[in-house]
VMD Tcl script that draws the C-alpha trace (Angstrom):
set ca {
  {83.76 -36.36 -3.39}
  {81.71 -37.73 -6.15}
  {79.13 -39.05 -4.19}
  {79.12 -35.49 -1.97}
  {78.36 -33.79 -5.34}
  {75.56 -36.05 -6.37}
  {74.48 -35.93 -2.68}
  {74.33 -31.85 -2.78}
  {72.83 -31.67 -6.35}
  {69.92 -34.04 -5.08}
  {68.87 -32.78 -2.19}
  {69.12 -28.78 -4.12}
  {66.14 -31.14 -7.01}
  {64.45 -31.72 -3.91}
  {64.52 -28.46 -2.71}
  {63.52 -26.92 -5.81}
  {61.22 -29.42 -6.41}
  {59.40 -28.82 -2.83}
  {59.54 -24.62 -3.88}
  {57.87 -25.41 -7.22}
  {54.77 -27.79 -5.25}
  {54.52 -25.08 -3.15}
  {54.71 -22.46 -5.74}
  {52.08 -24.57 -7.21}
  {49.66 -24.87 -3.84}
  {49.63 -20.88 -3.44}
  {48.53 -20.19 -7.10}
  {45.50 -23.05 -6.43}
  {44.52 -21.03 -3.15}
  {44.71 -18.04 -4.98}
  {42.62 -18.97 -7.98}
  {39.85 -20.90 -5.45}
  {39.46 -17.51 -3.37}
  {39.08 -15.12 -6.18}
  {36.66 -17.52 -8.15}
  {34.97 -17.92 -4.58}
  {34.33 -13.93 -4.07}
  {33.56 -13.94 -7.78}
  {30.71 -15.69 -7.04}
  {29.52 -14.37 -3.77}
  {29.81 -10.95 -5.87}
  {27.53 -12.47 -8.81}
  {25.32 -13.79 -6.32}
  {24.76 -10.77 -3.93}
  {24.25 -8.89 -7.14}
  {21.54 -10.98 -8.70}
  {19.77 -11.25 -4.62}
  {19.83 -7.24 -5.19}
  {18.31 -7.21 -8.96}
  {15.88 -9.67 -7.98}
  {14.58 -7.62 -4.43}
  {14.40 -4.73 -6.25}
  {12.56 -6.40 -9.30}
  {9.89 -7.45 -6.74}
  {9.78 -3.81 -5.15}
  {11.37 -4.58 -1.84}
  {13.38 -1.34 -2.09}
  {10.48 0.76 -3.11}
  {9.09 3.52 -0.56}
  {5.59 2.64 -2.56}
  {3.86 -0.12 -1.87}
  {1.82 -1.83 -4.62}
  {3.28 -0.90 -7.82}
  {1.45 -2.99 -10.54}
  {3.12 -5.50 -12.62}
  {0.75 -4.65 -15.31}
  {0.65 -1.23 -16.94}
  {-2.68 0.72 -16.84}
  {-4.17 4.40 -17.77}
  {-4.95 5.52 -14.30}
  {-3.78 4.09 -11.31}
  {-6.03 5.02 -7.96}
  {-3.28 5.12 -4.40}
  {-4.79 4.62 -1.19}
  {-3.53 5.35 1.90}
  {-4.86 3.25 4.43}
  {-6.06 5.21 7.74}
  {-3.39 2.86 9.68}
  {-0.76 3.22 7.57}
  {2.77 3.60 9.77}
  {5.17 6.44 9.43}
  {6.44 6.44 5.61}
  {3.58 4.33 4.47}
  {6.00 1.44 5.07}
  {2.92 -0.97 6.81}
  {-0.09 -0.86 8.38}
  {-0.97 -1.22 12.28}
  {-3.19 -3.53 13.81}
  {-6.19 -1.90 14.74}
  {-5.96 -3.91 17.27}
  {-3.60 -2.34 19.01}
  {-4.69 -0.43 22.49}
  {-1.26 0.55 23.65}
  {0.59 3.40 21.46}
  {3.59 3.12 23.78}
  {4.02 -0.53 23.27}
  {6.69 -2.05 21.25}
  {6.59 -2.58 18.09}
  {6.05 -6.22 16.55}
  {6.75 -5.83 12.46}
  {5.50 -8.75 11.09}
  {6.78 -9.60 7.34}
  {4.72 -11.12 4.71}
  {3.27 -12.08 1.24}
  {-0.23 -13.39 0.88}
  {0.82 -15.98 -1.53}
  {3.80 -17.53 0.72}
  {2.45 -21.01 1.91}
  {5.71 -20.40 5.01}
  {4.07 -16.97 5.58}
  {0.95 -18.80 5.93}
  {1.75 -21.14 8.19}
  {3.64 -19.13 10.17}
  {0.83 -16.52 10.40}
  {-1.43 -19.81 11.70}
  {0.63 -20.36 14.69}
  {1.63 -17.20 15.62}
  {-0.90 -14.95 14.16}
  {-3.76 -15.23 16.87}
  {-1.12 -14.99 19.77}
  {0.18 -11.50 18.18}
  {-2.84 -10.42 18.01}
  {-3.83 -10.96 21.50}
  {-0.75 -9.38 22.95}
  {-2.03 -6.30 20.97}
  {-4.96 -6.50 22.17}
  {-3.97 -6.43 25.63}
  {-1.72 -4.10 24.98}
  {2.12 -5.60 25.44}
  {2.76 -4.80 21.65}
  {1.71 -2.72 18.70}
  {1.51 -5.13 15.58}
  {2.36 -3.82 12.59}
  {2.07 -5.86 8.84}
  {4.16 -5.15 6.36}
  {2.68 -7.07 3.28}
  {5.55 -8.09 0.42}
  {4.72 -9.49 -3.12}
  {8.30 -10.78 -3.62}
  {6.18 -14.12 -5.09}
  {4.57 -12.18 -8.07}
  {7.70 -12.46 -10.20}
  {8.70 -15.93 -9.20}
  {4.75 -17.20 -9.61}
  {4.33 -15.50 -12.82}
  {0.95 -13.95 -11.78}
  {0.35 -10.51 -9.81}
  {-1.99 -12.32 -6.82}
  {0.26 -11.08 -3.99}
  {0.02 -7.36 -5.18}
  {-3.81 -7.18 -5.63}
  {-4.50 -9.24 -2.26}
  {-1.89 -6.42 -0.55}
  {-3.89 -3.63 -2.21}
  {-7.24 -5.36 -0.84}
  {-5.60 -5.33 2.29}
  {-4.99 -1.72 2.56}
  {-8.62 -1.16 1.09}
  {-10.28 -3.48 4.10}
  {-8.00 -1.11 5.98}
  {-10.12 1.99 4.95}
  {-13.17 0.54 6.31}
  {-11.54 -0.41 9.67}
  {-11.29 -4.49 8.76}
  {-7.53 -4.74 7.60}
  {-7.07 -7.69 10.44}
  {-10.05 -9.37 9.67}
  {-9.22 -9.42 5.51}
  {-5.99 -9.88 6.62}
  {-6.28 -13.50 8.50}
  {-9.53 -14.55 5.90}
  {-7.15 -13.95 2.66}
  {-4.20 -15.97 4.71}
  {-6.92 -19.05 5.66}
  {-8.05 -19.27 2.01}
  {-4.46 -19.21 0.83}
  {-4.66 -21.93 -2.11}
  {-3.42 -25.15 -1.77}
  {-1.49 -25.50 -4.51}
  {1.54 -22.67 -4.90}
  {0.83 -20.04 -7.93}
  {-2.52 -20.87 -8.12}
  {-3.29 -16.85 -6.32}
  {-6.77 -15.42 -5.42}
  {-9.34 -14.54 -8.08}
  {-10.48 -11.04 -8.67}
  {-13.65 -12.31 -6.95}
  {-12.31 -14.17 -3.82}
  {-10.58 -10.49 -3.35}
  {-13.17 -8.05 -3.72}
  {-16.53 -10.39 -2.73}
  {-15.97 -13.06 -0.90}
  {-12.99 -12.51 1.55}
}
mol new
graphics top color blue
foreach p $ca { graphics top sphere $p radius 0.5 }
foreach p [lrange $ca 0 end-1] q [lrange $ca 1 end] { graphics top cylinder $p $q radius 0.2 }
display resetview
């Protein structure tokens, strides 16, 4: 009977034990998943901050990251509905779909992907199978420390006013500088591109 008892009580350690280490397995899942959405929470919220830092929630494009007196807003003749790009005035089909491309002057995978694709979007607008439609970013400003993407943009929309948005467009992408955060100079803008 002895041996029954010791039996009984060892098997009940074991059992207790094996309730304890599992106990002890649910609290670790517990504490991994709420430190995990922690940080998808943290990180979503500092994606959020940063887009809207660099104006990607803003109806207006081209707000300066420098403060001046008098700030001059042009619309370019192009513009698409709720000023939120421009089209192509390449485009010879208003019935076409609509290609949006995405960009920032300054993004060397913007650039290249503008070299490869760029000239075959703009022949399908040209012939009429799609409307193309650019709508420039300057989401590198902040992270660059300089405010190149924003001026080139605001270039952009100028060129845009005299009918030569693609053309200014496509020159400012093929100068892009070699070397990241380097930007355009006031006179590469407004002279020679």
């Amino acid at each position: 009977m002895a041996s029954s008892n010791a039996a009984k009580s060892a098997s009940r350690r074991e059992q207790l034990r094996a309730a304890r280490e599992r106990e002890a397995a649910a609290a670790r899942r517990k504490r991994i998943i709420i430190v995990t959405v922690v940080v998808v929470i943290i990180a979503a919220l500092v994606a959020v901050i940063a887009m809207a830092a660099s104006g990607v929630f803003s109806s207006k494009s081209g707000s300066s990251t420098k403060g001046t007196a008098t700030t001059v807003s042009v619309r370019p003749p192009n513009a698409s509905p709720g000023d939120k790009g421009v089209f192509s005035a390449d485009n010879t089909n208003n019935s076409a779909p609509v290609l949006t491309v995405v960009d920032d002057f300054q993004c060397p995978a913007c650039h290249q992907y503008e070299t490869v694709y760029g000239p075959v979007f703009e022949s399908l607008a040209k012939k009429g199978e799609i409307r193309l439609e650019y709508r420039t970013r300057y989401f590198l400003d902040i992270n660059l420390k300089n405010d190149s993407s924003v001026r080139a943009a605001r270039a952009a929309a100028i060129a845009d006013t005299f009918g030569k948005y693609q053309e200014y467009h496509d020159t400012v992408f093929s100068n892009q500088p070699a070397k990241e955060g380097t930007g355009y100079t006031d006179d590469q803008l407004r002279n020679a591109f």
